[in-house]
Residue frames as a rotation matrix with the C-alpha (Angstrom) as fourth column:
UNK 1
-0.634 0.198 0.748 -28.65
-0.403 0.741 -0.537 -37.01
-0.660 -0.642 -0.390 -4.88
UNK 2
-0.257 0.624 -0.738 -30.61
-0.767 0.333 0.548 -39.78
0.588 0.707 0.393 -7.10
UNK 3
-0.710 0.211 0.672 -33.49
-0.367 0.704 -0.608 -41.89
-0.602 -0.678 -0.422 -6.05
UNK 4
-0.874 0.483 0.062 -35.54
0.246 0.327 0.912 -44.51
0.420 0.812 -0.404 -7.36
UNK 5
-0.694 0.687 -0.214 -39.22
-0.652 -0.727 -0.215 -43.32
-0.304 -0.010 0.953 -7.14
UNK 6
-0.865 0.478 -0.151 -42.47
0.333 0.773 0.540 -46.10
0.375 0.417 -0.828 -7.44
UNK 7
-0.442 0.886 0.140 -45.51
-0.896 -0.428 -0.119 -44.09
-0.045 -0.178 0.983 -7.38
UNK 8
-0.991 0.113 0.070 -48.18
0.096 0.971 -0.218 -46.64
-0.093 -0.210 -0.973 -5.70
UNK 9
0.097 0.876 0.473 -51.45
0.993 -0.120 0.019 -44.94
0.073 0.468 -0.881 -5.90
UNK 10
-0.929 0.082 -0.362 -52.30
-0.004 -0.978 -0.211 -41.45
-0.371 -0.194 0.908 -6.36
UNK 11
-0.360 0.921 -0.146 -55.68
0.933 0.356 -0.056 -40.72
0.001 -0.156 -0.988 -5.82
UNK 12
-0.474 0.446 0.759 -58.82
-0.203 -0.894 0.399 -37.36
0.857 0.035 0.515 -6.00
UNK 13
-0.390 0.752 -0.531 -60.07
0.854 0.511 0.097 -36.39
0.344 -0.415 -0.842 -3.12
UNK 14
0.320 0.572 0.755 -62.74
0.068 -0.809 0.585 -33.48
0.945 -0.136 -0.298 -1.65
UNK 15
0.542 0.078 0.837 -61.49
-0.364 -0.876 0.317 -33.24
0.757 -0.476 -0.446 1.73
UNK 16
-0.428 -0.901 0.071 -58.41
-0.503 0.172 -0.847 -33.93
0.751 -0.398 -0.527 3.95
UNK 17
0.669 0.273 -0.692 -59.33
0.336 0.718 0.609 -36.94
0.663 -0.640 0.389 6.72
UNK 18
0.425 -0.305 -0.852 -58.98
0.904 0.196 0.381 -35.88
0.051 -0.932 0.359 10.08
UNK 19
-0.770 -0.493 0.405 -57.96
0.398 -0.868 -0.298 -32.10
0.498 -0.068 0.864 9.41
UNK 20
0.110 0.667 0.737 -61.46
-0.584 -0.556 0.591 -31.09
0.804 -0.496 0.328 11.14
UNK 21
-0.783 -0.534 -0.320 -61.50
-0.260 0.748 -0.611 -32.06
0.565 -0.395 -0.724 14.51
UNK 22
-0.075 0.964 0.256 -64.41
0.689 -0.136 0.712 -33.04
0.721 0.230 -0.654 16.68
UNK 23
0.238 0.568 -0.788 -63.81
0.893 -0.446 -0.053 -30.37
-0.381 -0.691 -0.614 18.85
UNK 24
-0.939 0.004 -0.343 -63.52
-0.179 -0.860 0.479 -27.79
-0.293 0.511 0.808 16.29
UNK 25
-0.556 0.821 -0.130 -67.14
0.514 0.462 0.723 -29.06
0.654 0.335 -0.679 15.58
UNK 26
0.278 0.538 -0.796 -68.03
0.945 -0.004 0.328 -28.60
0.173 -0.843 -0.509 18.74
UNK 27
-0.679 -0.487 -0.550 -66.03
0.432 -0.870 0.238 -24.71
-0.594 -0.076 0.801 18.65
UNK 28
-0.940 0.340 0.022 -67.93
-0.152 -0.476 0.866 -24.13
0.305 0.811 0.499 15.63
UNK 29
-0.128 0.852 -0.507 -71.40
0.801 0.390 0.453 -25.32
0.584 -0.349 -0.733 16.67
UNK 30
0.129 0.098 -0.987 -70.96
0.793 -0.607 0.043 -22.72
-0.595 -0.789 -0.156 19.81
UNK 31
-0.649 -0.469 -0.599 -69.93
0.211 -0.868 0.450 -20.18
-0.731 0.166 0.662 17.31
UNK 32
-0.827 0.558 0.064 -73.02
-0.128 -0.299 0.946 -20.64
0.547 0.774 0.319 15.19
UNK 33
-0.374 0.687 0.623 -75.30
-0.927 -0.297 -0.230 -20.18
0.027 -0.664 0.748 18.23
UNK 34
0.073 0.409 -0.910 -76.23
-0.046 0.912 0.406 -24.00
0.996 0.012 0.086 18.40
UNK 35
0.200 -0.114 0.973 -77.05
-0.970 -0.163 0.180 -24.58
0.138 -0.980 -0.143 21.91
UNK 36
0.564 -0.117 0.817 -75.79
-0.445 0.791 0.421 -27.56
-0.696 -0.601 0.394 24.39
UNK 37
0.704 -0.292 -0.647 -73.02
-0.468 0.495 -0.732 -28.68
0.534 0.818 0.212 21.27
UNK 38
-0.523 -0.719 0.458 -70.89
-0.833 0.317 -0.454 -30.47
0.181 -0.619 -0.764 24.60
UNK 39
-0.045 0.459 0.887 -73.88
-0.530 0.742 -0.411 -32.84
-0.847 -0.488 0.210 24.91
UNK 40
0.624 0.478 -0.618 -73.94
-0.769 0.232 -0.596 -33.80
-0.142 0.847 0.512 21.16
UNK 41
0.705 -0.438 0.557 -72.53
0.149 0.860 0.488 -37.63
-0.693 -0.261 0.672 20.41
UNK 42
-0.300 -0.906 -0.298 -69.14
-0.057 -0.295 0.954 -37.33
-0.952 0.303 0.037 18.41
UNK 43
-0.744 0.180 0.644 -70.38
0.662 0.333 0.672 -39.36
-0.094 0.926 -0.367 15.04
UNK 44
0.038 0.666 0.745 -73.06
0.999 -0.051 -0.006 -36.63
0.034 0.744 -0.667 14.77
UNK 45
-0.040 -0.185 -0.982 -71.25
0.625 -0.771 0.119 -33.30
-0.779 -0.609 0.146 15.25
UNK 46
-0.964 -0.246 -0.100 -70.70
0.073 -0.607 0.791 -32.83
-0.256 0.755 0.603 11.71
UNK 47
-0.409 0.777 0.479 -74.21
0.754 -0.009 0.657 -33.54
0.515 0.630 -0.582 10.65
UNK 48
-0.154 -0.114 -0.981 -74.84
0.902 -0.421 -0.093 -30.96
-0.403 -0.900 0.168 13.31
UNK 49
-0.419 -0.763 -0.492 -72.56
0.440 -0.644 0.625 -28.68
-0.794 0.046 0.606 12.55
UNK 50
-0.936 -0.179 0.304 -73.93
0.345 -0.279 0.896 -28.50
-0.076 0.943 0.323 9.10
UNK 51
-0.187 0.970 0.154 -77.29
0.795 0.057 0.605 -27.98
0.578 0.235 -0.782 9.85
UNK 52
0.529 0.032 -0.848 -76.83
0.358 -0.914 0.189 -24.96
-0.769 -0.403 -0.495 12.26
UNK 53
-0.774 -0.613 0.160 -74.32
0.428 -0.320 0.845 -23.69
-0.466 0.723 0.510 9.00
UNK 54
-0.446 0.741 0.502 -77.49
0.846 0.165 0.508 -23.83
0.294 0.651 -0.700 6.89
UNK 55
0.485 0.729 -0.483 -79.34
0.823 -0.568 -0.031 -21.42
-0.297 -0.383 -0.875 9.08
UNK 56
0.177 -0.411 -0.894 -77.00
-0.011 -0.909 0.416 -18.64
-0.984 -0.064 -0.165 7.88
UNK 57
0.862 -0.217 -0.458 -76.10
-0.499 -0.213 -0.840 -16.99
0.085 0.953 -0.292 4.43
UNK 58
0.820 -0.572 0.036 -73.59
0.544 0.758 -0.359 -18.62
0.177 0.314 0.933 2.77
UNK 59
-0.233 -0.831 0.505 -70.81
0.127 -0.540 -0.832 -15.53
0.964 -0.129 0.232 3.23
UNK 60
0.518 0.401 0.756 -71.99
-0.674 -0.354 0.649 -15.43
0.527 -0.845 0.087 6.88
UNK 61
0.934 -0.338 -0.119 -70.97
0.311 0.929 -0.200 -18.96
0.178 0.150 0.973 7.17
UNK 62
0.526 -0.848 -0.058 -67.73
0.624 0.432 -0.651 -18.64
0.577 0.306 0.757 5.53
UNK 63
0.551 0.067 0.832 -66.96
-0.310 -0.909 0.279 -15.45
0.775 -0.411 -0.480 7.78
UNK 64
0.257 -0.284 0.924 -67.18
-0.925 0.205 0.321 -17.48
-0.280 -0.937 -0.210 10.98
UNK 65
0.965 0.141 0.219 -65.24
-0.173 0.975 0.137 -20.16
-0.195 -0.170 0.966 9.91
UNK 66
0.492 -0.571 0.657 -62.77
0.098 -0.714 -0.694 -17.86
0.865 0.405 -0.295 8.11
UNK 67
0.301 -0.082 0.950 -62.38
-0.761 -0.621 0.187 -16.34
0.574 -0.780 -0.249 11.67
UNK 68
0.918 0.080 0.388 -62.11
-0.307 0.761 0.571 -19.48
-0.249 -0.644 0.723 13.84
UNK 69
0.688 -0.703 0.177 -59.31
0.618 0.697 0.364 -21.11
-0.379 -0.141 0.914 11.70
UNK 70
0.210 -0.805 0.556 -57.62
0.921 -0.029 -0.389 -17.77
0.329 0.593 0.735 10.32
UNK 71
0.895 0.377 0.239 -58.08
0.297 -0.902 0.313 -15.25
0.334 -0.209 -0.919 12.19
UNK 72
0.656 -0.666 -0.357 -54.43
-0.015 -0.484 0.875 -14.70
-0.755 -0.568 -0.327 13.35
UNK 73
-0.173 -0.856 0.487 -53.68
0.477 0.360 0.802 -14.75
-0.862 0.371 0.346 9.89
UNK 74
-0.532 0.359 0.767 -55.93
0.624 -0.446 0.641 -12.56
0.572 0.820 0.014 8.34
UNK 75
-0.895 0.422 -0.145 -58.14
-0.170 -0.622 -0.764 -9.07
-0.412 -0.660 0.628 9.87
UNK 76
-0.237 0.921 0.311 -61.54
0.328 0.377 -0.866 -8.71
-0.914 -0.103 -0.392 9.29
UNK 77
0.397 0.603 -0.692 -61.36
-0.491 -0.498 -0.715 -7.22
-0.776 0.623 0.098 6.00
UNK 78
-0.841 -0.383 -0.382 -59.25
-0.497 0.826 0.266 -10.15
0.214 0.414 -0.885 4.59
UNK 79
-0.954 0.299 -0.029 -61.65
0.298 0.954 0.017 -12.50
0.033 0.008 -0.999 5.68
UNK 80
0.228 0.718 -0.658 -64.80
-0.199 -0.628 -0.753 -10.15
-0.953 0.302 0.000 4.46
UNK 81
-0.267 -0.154 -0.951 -63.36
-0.825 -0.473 0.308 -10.16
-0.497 0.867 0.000 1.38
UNK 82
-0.915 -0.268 -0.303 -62.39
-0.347 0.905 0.248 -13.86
0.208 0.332 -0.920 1.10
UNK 83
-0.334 0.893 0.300 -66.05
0.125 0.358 -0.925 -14.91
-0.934 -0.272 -0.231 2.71
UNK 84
0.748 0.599 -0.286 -68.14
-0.349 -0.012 -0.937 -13.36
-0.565 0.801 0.200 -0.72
UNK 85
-0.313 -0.573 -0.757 -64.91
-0.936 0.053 0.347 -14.40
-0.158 0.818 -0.553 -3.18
UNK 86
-0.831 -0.157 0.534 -65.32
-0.247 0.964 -0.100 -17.88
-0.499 -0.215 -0.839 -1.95
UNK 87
-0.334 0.585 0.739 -68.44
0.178 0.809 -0.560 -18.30
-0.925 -0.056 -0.375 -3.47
UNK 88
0.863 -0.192 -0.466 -67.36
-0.490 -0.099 -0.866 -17.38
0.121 0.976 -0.179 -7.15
UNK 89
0.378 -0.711 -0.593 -63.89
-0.653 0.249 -0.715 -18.37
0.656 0.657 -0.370 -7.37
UNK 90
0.899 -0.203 -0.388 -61.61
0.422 0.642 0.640 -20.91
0.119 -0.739 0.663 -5.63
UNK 91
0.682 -0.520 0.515 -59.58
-0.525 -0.838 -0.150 -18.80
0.510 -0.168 -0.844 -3.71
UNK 92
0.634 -0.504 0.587 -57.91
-0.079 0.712 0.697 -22.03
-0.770 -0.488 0.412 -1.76
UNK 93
0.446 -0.484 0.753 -56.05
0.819 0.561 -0.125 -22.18
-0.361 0.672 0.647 -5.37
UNK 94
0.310 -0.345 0.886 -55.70
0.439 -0.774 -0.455 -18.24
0.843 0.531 -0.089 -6.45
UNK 95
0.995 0.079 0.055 -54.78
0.044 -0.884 0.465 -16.36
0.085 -0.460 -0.884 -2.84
UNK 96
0.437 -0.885 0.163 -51.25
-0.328 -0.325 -0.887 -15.11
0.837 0.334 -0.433 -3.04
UNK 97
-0.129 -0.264 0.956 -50.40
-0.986 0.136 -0.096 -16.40
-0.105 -0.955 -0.278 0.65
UNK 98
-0.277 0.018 -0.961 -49.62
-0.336 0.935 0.114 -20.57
0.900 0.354 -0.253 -0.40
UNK 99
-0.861 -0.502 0.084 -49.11
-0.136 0.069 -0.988 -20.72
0.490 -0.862 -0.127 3.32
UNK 100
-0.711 0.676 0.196 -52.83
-0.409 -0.170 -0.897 -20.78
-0.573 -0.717 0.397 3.66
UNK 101
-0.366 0.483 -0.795 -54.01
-0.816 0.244 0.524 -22.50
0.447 0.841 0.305 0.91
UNK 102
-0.762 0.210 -0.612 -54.48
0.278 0.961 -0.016 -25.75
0.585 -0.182 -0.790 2.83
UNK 103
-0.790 0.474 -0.388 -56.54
0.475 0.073 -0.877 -23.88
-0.387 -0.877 -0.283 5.35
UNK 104
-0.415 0.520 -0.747 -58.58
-0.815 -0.577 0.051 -22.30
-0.405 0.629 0.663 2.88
UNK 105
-0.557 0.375 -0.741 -59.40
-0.534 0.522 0.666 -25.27
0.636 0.766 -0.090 1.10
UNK 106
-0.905 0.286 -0.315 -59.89
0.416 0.447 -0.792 -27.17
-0.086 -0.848 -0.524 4.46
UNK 107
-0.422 0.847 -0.324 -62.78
-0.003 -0.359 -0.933 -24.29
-0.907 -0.393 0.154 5.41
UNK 108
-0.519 0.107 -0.848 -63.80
-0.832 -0.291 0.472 -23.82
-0.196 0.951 0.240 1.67
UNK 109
-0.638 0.403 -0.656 -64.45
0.337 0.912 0.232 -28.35
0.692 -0.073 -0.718 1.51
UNK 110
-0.784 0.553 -0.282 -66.56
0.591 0.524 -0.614 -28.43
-0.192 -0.648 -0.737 4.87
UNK 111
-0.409 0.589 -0.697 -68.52
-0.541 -0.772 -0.335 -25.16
-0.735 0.240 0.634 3.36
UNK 112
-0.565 0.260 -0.783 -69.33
-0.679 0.393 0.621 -26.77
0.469 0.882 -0.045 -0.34
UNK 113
-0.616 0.536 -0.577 -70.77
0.294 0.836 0.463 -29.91
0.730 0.115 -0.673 1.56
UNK 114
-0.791 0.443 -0.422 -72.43
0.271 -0.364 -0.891 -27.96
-0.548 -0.819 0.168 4.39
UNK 115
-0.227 0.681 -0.697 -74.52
-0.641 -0.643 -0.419 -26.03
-0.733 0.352 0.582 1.54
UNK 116
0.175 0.273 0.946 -74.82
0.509 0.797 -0.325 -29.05
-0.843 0.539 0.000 -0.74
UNK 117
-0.094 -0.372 0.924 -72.75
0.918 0.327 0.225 -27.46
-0.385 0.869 0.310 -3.38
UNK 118
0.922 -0.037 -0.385 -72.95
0.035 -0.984 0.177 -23.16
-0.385 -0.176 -0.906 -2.98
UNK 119
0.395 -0.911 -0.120 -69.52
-0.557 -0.341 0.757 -23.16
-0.730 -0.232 -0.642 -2.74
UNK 120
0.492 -0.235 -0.838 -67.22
-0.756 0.362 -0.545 -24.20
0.431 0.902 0.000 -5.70
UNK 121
0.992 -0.086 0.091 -66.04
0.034 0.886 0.463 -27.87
-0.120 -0.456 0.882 -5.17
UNK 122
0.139 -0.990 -0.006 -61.80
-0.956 -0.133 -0.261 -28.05
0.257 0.042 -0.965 -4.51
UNK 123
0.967 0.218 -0.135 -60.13
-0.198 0.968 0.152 -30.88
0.164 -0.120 0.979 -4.87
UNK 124
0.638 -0.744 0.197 -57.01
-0.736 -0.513 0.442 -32.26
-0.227 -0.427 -0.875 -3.59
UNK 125
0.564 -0.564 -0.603 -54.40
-0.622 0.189 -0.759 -34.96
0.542 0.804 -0.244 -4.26
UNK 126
0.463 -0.224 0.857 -53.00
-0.791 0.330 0.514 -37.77
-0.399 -0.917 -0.024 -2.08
UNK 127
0.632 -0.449 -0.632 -49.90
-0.622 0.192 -0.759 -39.24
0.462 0.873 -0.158 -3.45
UNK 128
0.790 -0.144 0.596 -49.02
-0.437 0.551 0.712 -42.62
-0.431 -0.822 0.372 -2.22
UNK 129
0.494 -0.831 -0.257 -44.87
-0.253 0.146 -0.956 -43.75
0.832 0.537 -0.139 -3.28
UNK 130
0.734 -0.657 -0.172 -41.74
0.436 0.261 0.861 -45.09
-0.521 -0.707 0.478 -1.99
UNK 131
0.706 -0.702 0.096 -38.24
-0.518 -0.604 -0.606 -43.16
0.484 0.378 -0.789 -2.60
UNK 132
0.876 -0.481 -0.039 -35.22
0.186 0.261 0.947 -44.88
-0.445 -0.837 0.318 -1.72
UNK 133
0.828 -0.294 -0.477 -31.97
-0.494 -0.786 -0.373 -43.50
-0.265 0.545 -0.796 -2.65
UNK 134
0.867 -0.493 0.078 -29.04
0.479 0.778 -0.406 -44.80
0.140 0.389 0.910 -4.85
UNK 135
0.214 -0.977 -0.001 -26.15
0.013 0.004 -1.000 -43.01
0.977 0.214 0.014 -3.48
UNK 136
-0.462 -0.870 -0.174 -25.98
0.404 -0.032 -0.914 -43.54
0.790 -0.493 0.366 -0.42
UNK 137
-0.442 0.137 0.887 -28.39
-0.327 -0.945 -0.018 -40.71
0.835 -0.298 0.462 1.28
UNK 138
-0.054 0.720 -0.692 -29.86
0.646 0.553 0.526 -41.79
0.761 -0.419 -0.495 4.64
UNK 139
-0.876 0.293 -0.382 -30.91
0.048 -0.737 -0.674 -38.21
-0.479 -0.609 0.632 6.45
UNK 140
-0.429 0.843 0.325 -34.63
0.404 0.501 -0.766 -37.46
-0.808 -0.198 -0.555 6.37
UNK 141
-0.759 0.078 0.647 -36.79
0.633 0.324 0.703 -36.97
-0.155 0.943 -0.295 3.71
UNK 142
-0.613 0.602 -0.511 -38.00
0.016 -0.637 -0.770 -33.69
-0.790 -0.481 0.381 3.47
UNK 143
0.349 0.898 0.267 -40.84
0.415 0.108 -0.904 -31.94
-0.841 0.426 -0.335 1.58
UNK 144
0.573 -0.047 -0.818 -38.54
-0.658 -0.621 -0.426 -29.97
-0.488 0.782 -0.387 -0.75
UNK 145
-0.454 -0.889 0.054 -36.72
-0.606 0.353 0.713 -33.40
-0.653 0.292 -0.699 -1.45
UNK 146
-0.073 0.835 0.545 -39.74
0.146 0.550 -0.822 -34.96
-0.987 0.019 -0.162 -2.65
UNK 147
0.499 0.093 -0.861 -40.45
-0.482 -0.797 -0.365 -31.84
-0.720 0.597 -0.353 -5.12
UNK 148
0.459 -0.648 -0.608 -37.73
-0.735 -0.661 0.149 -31.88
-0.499 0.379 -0.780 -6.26
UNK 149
-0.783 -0.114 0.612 -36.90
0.004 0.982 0.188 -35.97
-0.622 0.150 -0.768 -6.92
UNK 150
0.104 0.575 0.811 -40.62
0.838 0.388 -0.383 -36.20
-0.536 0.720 -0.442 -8.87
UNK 151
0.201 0.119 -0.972 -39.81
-0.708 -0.668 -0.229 -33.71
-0.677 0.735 -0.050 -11.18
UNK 152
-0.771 -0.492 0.405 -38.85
-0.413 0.870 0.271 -36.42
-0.485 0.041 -0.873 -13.47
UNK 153
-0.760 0.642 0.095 -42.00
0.606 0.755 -0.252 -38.38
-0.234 -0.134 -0.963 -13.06
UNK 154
0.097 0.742 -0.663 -44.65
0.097 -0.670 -0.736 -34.69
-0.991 0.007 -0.136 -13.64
UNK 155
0.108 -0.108 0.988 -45.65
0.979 0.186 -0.087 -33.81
-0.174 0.977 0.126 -16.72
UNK 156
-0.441 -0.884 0.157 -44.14
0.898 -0.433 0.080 -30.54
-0.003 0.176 0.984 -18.29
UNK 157
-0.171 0.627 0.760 -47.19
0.579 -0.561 0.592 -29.10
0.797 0.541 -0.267 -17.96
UNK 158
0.345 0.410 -0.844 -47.87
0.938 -0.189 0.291 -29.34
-0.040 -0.892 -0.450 -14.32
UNK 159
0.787 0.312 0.532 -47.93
0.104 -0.918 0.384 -25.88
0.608 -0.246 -0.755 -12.66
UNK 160
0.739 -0.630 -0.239 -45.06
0.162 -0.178 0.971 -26.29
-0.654 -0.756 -0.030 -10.03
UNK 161
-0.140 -0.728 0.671 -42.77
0.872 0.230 0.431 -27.12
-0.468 0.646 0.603 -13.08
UNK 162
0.254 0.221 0.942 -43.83
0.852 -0.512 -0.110 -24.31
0.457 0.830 -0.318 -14.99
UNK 163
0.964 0.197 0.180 -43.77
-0.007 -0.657 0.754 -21.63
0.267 -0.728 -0.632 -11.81
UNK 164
0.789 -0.525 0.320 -40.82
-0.478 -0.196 0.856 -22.99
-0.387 -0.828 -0.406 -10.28
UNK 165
0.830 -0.483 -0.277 -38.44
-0.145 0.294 -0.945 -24.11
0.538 0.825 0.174 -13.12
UNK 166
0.254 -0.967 0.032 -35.39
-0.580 -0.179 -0.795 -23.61
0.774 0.183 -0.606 -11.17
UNK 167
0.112 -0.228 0.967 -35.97
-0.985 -0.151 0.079 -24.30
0.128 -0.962 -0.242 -7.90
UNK 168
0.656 0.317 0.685 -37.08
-0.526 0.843 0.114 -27.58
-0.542 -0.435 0.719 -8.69
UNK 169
0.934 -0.003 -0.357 -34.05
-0.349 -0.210 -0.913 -27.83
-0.072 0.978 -0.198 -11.03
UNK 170
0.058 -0.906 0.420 -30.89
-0.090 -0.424 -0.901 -26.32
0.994 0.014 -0.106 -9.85
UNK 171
-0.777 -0.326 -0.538 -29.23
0.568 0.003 -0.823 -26.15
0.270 -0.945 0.183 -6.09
UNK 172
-0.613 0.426 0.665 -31.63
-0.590 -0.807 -0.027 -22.56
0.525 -0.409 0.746 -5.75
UNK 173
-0.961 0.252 0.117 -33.33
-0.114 0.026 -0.993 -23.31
-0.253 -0.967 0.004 -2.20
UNK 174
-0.566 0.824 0.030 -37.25
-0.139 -0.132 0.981 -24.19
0.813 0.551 0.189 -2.91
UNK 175
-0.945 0.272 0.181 -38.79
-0.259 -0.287 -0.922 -23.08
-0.198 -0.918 0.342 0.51
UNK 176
-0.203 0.979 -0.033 -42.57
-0.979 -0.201 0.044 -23.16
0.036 0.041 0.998 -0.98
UNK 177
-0.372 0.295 -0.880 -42.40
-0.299 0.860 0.414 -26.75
0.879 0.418 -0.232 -1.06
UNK 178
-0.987 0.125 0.103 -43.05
-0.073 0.223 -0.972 -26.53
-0.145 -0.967 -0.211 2.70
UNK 179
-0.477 0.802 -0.359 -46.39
-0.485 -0.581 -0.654 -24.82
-0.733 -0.138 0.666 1.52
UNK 180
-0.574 0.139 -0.807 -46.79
-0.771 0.242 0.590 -26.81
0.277 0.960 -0.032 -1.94
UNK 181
-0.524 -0.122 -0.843 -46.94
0.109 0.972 -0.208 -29.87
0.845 -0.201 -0.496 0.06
UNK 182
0.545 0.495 0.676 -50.00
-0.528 -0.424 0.736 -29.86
0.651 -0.758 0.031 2.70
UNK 183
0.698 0.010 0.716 -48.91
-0.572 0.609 0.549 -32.91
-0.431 -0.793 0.431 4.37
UNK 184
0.213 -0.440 -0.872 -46.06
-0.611 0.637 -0.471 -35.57
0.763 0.633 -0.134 3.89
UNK 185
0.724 0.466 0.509 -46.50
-0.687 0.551 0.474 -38.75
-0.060 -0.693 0.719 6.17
UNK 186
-0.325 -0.846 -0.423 -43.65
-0.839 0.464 -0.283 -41.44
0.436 0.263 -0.861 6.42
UNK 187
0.657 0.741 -0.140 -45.05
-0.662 0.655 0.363 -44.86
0.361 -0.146 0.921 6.80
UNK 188
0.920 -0.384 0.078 -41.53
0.287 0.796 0.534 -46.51
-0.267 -0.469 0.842 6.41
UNK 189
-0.028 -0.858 -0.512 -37.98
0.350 -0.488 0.799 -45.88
-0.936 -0.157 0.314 6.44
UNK 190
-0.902 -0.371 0.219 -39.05
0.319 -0.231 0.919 -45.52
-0.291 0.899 0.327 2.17
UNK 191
-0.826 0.384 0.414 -42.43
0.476 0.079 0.876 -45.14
0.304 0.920 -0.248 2.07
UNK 192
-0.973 -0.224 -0.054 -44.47
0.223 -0.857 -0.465 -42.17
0.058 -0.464 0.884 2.03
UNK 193
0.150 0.841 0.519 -47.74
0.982 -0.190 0.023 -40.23
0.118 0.506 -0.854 1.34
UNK 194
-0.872 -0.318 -0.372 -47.89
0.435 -0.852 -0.292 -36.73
-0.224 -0.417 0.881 0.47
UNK 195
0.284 0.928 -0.243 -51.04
0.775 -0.371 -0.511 -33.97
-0.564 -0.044 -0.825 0.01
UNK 196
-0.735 -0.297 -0.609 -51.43
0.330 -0.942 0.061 -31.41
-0.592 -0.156 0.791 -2.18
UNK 197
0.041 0.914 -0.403 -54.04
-0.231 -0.383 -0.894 -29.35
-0.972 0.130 0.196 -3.88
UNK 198
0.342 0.134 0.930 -54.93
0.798 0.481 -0.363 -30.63
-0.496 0.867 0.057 -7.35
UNK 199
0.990 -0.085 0.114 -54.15
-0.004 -0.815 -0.579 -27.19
0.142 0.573 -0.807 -8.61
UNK 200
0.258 -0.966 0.014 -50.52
-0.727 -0.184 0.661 -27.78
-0.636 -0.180 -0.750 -7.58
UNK 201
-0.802 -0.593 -0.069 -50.16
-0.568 0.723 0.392 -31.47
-0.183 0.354 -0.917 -8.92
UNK 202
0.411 0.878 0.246 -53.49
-0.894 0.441 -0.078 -33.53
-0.177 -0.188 0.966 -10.57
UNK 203
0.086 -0.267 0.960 -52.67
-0.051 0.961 0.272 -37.42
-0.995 -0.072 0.069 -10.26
UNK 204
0.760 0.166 0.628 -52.79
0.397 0.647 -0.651 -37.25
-0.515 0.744 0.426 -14.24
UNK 205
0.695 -0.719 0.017 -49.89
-0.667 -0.654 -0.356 -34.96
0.267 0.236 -0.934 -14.21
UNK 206
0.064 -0.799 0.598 -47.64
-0.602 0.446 0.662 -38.02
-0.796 -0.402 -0.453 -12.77
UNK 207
0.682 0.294 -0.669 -46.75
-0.731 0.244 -0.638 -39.80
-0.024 0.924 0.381 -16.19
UNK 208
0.040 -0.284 -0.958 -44.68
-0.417 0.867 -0.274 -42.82
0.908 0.410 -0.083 -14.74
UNK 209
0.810 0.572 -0.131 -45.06
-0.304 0.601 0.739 -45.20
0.502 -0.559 0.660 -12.47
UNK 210
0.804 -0.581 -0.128 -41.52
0.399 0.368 0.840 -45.70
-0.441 -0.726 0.527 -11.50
UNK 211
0.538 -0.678 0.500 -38.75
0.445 -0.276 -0.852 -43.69
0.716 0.681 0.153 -12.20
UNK 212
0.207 -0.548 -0.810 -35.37
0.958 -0.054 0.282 -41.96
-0.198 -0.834 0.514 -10.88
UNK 213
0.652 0.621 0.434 -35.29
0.551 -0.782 0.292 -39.18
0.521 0.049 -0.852 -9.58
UNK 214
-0.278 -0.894 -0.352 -32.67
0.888 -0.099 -0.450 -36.33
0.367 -0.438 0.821 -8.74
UNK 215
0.776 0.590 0.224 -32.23
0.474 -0.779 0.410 -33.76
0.416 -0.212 -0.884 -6.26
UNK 216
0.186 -0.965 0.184 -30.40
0.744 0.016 -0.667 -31.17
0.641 0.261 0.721 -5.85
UNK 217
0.689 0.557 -0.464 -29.85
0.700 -0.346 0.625 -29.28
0.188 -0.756 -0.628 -2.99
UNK 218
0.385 -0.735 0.558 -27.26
-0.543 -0.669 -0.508 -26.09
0.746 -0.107 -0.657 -1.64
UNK 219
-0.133 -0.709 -0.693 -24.41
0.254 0.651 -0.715 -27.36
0.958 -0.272 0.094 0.54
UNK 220
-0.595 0.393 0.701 -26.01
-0.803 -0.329 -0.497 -25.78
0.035 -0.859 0.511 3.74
UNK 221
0.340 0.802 -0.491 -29.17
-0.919 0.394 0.008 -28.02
0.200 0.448 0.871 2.46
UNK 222
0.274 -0.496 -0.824 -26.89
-0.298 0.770 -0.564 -31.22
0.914 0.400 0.063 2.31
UNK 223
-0.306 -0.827 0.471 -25.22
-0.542 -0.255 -0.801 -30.87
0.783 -0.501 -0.370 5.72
């Protein structure tokens, strides 16, 4: 399959709009002993939120927040561990489990700006484009077609290219892109936005503004 590809903006940013909600504020608040956080007006849960944060060590913190949004995805000595890493390395980019990288960074972003900069700063990626295809293709538009279409358009350095040579190559199946990709948003039958962590793909790793792009996929894949 070949499509043309017109990367409109691609943009840095510190933290994903709308991945906190306000009643995960209002979860978290109760979980950092703030009293009455049900009476607290919406526009000032986070500033809240961040001030009861404060009142604890910084690996305390990251603990119960750790817990709240991973806890059925990690025991307590995963998320012991990951609490003190978090405030040396950026573990939203190095933990072996991609599948959690978005939620890591997620808790990892509202931590850094809670402590005014404890926590190492992660940044993410938010790649606005249209794709529309030239043979023909009009089934949906997943995240491993994406991948796999801007290879092309990345430079040879990027990390996915460099990790995932084939997948993003050849027919071979490229499942992590579920995980590569936080988010991928369809605006119109061509035009998208997608998310991912600067460590997967920084905006200066896209080195053309319009180009065509092929993907290839396994005849299961195709069907």
């Amino acid at each position: 399959m070949k499509f043309n590809i017109i990367l409109n903006k691609a943009t840095t940013v510190e933290e994903i709009e709308n991945y906190w909600t306000n009643q995960d504020y209002v979860n978290l608040l109760q979980l950092f002993n703030f009293p009455d956080a049900n009476t607290i007006k919406p526009e000032n849960l986070r500033e809240m939120l961040f001030m009861a944060i404060a009142d604890f060590e910084p690996n305390e913190a990251a603990e119960i927040v750790l817990a709240y949004k991973l806890s059925e995805n990690l025991n307590e000595g995963q998320i012991a561990q990951i609490s003190n890493d978090m405030l040396i390395d950026k573990v939203c980019e190095e933990y072996p489990e991609i599948d959690l990288h978005y939620h890591l960074y997620s808790v990892n972003q509202l931590l850094f700006k809670a402590y005014n900069g404890k926590f190492l700063n992660c940044k993410a990626t938010v790649v606005d484009f249209s794709i529309t295809s030239l043979d023909g293709f009009e089934d949906e538009i997943t995240k491993e077609i994406v991948l796999k279409s801007f290879n092309n358009g990345i430079s040879d350095r990027n990390v996915i290219k460099r990790l995932f040579s084939d997948q993003m190559n050849t027919e071979e199946s490229f499942e992590q892109a579920e995980d590569i990709l936080w988010e991928l948003n369809k605006k119109d039958a061509h035009n998208f936005t997608f998310i991912t962590s600067e460590y997967w793909l920084d905006k200066d790793e896209l080195v053309a503004s319009e180009f065509e792009g092929e993907c290839q996929l396994t005849e299961d894949e195709e069907e």
